[in-house]
Legacy VTK file of the C-alpha trace (Angstrom):
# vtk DataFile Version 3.0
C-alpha trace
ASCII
DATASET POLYDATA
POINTS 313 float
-18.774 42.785 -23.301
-17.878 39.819 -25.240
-15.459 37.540 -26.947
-15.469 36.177 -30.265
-14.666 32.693 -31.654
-12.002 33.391 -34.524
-10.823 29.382 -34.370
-12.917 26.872 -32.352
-10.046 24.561 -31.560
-10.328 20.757 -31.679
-12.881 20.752 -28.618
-13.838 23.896 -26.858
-16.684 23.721 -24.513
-17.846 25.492 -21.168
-17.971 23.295 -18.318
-18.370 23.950 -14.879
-18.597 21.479 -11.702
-21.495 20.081 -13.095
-25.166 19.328 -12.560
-25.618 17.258 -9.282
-28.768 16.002 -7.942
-30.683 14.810 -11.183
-28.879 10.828 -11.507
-31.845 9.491 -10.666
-33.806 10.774 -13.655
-30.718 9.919 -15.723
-29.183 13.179 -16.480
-25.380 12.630 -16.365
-23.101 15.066 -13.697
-20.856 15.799 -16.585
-18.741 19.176 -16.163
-14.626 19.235 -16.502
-12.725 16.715 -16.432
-9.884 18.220 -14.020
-11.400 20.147 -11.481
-8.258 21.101 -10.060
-7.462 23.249 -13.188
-10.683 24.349 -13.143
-10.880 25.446 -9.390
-7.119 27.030 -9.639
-8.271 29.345 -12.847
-11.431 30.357 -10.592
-9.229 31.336 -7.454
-6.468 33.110 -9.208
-9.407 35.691 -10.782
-11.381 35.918 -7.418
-14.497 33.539 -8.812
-16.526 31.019 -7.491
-15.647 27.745 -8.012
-18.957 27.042 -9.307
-18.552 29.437 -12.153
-17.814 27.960 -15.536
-14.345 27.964 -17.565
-13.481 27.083 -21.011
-12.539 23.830 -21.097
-10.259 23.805 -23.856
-9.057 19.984 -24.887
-5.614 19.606 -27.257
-6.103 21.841 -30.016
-7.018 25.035 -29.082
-9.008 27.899 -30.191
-7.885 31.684 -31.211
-10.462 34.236 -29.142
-10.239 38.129 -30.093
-11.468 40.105 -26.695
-13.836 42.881 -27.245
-13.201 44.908 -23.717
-10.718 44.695 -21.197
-10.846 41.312 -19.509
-8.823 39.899 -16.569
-8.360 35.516 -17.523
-6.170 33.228 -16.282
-4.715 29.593 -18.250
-4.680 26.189 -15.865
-3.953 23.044 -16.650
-2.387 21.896 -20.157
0.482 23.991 -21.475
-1.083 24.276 -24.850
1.005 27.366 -25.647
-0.732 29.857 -25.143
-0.352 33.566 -26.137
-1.991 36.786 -26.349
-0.895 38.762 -29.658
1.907 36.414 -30.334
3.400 36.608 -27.011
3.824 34.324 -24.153
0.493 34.133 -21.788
2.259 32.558 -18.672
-0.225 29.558 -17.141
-1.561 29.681 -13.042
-1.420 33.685 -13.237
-4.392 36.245 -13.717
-3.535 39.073 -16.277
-5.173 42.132 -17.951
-5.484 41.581 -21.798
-6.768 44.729 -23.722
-9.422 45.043 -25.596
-9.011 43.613 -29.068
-6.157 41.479 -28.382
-6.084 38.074 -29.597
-5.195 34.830 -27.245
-4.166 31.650 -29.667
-2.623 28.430 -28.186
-0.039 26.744 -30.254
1.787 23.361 -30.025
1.174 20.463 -26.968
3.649 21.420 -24.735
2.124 18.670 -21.896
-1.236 17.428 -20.837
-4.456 17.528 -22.690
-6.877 19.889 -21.195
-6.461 23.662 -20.470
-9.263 26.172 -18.326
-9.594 29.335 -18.813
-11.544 31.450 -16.387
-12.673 35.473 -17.035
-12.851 37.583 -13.947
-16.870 37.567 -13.433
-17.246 34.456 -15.732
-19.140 33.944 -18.769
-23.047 34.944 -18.982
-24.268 31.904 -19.630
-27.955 30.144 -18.902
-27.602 27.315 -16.631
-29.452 23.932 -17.689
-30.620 22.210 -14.111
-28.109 24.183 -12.237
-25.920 24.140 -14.304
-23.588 25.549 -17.670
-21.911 22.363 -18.361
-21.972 20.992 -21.814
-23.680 17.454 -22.224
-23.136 16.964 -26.330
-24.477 13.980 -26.224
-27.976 15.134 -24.932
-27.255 18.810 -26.759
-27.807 21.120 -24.079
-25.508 23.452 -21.487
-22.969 25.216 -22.448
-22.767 27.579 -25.419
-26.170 26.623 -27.429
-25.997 23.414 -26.310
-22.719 22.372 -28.522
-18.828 23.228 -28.681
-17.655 26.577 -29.628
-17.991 26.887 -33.403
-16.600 29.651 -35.535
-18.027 33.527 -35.201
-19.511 32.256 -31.755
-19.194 35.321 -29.283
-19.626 34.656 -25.555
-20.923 37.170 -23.528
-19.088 38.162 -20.374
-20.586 39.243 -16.941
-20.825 42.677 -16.531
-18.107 42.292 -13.394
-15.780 40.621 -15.669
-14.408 43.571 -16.966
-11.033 45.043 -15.788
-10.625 47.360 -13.503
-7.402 47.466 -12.229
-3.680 47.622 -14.072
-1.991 45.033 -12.344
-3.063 42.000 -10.999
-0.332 39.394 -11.349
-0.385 36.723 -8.892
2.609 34.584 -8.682
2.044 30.941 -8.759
-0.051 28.844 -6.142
1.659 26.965 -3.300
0.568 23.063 -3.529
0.454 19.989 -1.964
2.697 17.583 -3.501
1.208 14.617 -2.096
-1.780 15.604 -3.658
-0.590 16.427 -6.993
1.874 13.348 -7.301
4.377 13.321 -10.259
2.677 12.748 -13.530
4.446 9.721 -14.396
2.844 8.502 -10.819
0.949 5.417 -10.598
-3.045 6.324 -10.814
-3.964 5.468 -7.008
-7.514 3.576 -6.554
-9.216 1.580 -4.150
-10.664 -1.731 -4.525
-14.105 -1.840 -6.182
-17.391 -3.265 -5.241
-16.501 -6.548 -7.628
-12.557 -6.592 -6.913
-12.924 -9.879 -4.861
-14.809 -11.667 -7.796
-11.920 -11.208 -10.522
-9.206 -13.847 -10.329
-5.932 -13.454 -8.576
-4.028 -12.861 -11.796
-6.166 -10.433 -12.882
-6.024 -8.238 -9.499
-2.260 -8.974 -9.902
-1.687 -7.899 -13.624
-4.244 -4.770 -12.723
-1.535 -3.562 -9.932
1.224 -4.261 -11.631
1.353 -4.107 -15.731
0.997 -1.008 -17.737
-2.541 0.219 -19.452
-2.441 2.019 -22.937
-5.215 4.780 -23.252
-6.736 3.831 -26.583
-7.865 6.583 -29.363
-11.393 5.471 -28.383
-11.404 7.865 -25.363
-13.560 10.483 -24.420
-15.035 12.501 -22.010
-17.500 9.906 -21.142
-14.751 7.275 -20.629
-11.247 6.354 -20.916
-10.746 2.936 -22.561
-7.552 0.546 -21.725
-5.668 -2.128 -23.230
-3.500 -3.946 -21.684
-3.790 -7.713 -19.818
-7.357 -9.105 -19.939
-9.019 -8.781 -16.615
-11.161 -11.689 -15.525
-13.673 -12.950 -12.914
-13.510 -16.337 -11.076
-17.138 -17.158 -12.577
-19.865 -15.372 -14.631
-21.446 -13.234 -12.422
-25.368 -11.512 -12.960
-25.250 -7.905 -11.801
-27.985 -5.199 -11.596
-27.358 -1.843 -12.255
-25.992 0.446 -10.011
-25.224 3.939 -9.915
-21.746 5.245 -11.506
-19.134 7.555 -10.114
-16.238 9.748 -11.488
-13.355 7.312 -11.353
-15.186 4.272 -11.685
-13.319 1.445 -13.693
-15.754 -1.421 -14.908
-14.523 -4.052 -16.712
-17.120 -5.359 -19.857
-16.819 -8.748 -21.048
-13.706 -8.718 -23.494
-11.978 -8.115 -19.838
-10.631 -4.596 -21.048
-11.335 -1.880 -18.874
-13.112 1.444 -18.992
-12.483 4.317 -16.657
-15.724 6.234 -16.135
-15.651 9.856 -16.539
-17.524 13.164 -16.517
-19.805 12.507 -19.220
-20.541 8.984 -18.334
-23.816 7.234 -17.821
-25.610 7.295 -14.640
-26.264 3.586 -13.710
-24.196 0.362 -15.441
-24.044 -3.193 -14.635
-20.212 -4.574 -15.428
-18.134 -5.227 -12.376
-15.910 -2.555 -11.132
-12.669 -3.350 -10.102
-11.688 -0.128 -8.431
-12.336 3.357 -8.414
-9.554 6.194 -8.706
-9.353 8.544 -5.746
-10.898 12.203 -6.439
-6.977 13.165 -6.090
-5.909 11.721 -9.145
-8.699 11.983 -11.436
-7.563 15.471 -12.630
-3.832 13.745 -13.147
-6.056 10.977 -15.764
-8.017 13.608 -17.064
-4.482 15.024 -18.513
-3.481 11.543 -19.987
-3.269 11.588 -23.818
-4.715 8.269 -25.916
-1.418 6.042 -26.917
-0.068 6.859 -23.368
0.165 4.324 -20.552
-0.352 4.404 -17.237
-0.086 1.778 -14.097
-2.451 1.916 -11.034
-1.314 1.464 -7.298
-3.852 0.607 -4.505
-4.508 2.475 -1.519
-6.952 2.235 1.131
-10.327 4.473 1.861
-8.261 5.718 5.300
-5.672 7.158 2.375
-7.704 8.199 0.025
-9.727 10.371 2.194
-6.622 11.639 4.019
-5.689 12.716 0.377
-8.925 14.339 -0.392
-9.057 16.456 2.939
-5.449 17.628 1.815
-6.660 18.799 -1.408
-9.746 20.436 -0.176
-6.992 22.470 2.539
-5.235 23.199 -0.779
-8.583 24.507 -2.874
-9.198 26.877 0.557
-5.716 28.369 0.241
-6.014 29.043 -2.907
-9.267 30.395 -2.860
-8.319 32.683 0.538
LINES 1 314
313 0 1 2 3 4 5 6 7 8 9 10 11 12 13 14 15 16 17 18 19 20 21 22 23 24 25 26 27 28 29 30 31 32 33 34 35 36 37 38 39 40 41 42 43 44 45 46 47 48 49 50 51 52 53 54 55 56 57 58 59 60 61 62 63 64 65 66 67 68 69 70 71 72 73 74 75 76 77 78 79 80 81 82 83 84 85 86 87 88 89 90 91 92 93 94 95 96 97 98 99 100 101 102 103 104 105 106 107 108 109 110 111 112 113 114 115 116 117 118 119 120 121 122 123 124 125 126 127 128 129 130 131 132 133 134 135 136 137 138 139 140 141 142 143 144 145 146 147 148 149 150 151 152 153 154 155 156 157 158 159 160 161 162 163 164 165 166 167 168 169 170 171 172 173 174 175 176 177 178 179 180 181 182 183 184 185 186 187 188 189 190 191 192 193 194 195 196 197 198 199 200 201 202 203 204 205 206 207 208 209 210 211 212 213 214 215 216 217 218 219 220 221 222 223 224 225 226 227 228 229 230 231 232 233 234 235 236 237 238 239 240 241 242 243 244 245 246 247 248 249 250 251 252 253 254 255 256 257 258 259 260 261 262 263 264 265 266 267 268 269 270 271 272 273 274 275 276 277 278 279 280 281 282 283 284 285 286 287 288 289 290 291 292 293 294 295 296 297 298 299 300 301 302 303 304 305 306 307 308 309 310 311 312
């Protein structure tokens, strides 16, 4: 039970919701970058959330399926088909043995999951499957998919039914937001020590994603951000979301493979809500923030994790 690599794709990797508990040796959380995408593919095929997905970034791969399989698409329409035909995204469908799912052109976002019914038999690293490249271990032999990989499948993976279309997923719009939204944050431990026309210019003029992106963090350009004075810090410990600002006053959005401690001042942090919405931002795009308080962002995350139980009921 299996599927084989026939194109890698610009950056296939399995991810899952990372390895928590082991910052303070400094092993990085890393996992996907959109968990909502990831958590949606899971539900629609009956899995665990915990269980890991392809995370499948821009380009992506061709896989040939060597049993019957029951897989679902999330996230980025990358185009994705199964023996030249439409594979429709945020539905679970049968494909047959030896049929062949390729995605195609950008259609909108960056990053696409795809989960198998049962998952993929994979051995965890501290908990967990997720890929750390960096460090070369998790996910498939500690790298990327390559070409002629073939991933084993779970034994429960396998299909057993004819029909199990599910339409798409009821969702909280306030949650999701429009993608052309504002990014919503809340103040950061330093945002009283940068000057007033750098909190300003941070709420109000647009950020451009620069090509130096990655999964450990999103870079910006856009107005210089700058504190009152220079300011010694100690290192702390880093979150998902976090946006420090180095000295050339450009900042960085940390994300899942970032470090686990830093020592530039953060600004703000973007709400759990609307990390999957950055995650799906391409490098030459721009985006605005808007700030909200912790009242709002937690009212926001308590309406996604309402959402994540419906779907997974």
């Amino acid at each position: 039970m299996s599927i084989e690599v026939l194109k890698p794709g610009a950056l296939t990797t399995l991810q899952d919701l990372g390895r928590r508990g082991y910052q303070r040796l400094g092993v990085p959380v890393n996992g996907v970058m959109d968990e909502r995408s990831h958590r949606l593919a899971n539900a629609l095929l009956g899995n665990a959330q915990s269980v890991a997905t392809l995370e499948i970034t821009l380009m992506g791969p061709t896989l040939r399926f060597a049993v019957d399989a029951v897989i679902a698409v999330t996230g980025a329409d990358l185009d994705a088909k199964v023996d030249g035909e439409p594979f429709p995204r945020n539905e679970a469908k049968v494909v047959s043995a030896g049929s062949e799912l390729a995605f195609g052109k950008r259609r909108s976002g960056v990053r696409a999951y795809l989960a198998v019914r049962g998952g993929f038999k994979v051995d965890p690293v501290m908990g967990s499957a997720s890929l750390f490249a960096r460090g070369g271990y998790g996910g498939f032999a500690g790298r990327a998919l390559a070409k002629g990989d073939v991933i084993q499948l779970n034994d429960s993976s396998e299909a057993r039914v004819s029909v199990v279309n599910k339409a798409p997923v009821a969702s909280d719009e306030d949650v999701l937001a429009d993608a052309e939204a504002p990014i919503r944050v809340m103040a950061g431990r330093e945002w009283a020590l940068f000057d007033p026309a750098s909190r300003h210019a941070f709420l109000q003029e647009p950020f451009r994603l620069t090509p130096q992106s990655d999964r450990m963090g999103f870079r910006l350009e856009g107005p210089k951000l700058e504190l009152t004075h220079a300011t010694q810090m100690e290192s702390e410990a880093l979150g998902f979301g976090a946006i420090q600002v180095p000295a050339d006053g450009n900042p960085i959005v940390l994300m899942a493979d970032r470090q686990t401690t830093g020592g530039y001042p953060r600004i703000a942090q973007v709400c759990a809500v609307d990390l999957p919405r950055l995650a799906q931002k391409m490098p030459g795009e721009s985006l605005k923030f808007s700030l909200i308080g912790i009242d709002d962002a937690q009212r926001l995350l308590l309406s996604q994790e309402r959402m994540f139980a419906t779907w997974e009921t």
